[in-house]
C-alpha positions as CSV (number, residue, x, y, z in Angstrom):
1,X,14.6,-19.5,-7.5
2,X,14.3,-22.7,-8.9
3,X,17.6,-23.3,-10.0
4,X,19.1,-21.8,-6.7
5,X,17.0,-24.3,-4.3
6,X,18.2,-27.5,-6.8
7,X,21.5,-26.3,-6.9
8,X,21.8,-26.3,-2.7
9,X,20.0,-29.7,-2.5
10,X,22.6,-31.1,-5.1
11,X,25.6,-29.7,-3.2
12,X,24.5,-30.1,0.0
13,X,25.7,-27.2,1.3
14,X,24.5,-25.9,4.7
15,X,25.3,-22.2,3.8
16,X,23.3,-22.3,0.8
17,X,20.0,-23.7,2.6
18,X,20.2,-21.2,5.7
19,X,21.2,-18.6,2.6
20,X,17.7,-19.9,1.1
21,X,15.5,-20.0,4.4
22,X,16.7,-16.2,5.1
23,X,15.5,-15.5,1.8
24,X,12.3,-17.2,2.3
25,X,11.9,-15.6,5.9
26,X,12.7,-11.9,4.5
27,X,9.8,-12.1,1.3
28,X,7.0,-13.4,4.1
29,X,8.0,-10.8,6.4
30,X,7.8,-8.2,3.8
31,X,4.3,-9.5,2.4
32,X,3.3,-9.9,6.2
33,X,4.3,-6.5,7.2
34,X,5.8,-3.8,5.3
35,X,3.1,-4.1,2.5
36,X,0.1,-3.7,4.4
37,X,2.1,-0.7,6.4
38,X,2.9,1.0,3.1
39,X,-1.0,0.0,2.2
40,X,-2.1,2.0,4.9
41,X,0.5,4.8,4.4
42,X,-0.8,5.4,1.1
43,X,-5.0,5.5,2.4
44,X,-3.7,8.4,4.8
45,X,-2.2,10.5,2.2
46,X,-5.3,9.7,-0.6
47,X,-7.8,10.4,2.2
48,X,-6.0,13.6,3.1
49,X,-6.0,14.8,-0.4
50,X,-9.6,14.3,-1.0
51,X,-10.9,15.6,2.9
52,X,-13.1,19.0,3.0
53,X,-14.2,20.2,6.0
54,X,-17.0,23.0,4.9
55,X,-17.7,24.2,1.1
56,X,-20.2,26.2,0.3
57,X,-21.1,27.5,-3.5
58,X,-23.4,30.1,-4.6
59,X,-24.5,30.2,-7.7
60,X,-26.9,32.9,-9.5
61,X,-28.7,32.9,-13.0
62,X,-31.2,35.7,-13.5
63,X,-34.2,35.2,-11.1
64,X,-32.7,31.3,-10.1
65,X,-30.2,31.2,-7.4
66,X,-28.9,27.8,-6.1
67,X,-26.8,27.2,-2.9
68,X,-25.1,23.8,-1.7
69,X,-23.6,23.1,1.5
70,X,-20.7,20.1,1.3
71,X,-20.0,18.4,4.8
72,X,-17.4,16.0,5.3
C-alpha cells in the first residue's frame, strides 16, 4: 500500500488518488459495517446451537435417585 500511495503522489495522477481514496473508502466501510454484521450473524447461529428450552435427567443408583431440571 505503501508503494502504491508514493507511486500516485510521484506521478501525479488524478486516477490513481481517486483509485486510492475508493480503496480507502471500501476497507472503512467494510470494518464499519459488514464486520460487525457478520459479528452478529455468527452470535445468532452460536446461540442457536447451544439454546435448550426444558431438559430434564433422571438418574437412579440403588436406593439414591437424583433428578435435575435445566431451564433456559
Amino acid at each position: 500500500m505503501k508503494n502504491i500511495i508514493k507511486y500516485v503522489v510521484e506521478c501525479d495522477s488524478m486516477y490513481g488518488m481517486v483509485c486510492v481514496i475508493c480503496t480507502f473508502v471500501c476497507f472503512y466501510i467494510s470494518i464499519r459495517f459488514v464486520v460487525p454484521y457478520l459479528y452478529k450473524c455468527l452470535c445468532k447461529i452460536c446461540n442457536t446451537i447451544i439454546t435448550y428450552k426444558d431438559i430434564r435427567t433422571k438418574a437412579e443408583v440403588g436406593n439414591v435417585s437424583i433428578e435435575a431440571n435445566l431451564h433456559r
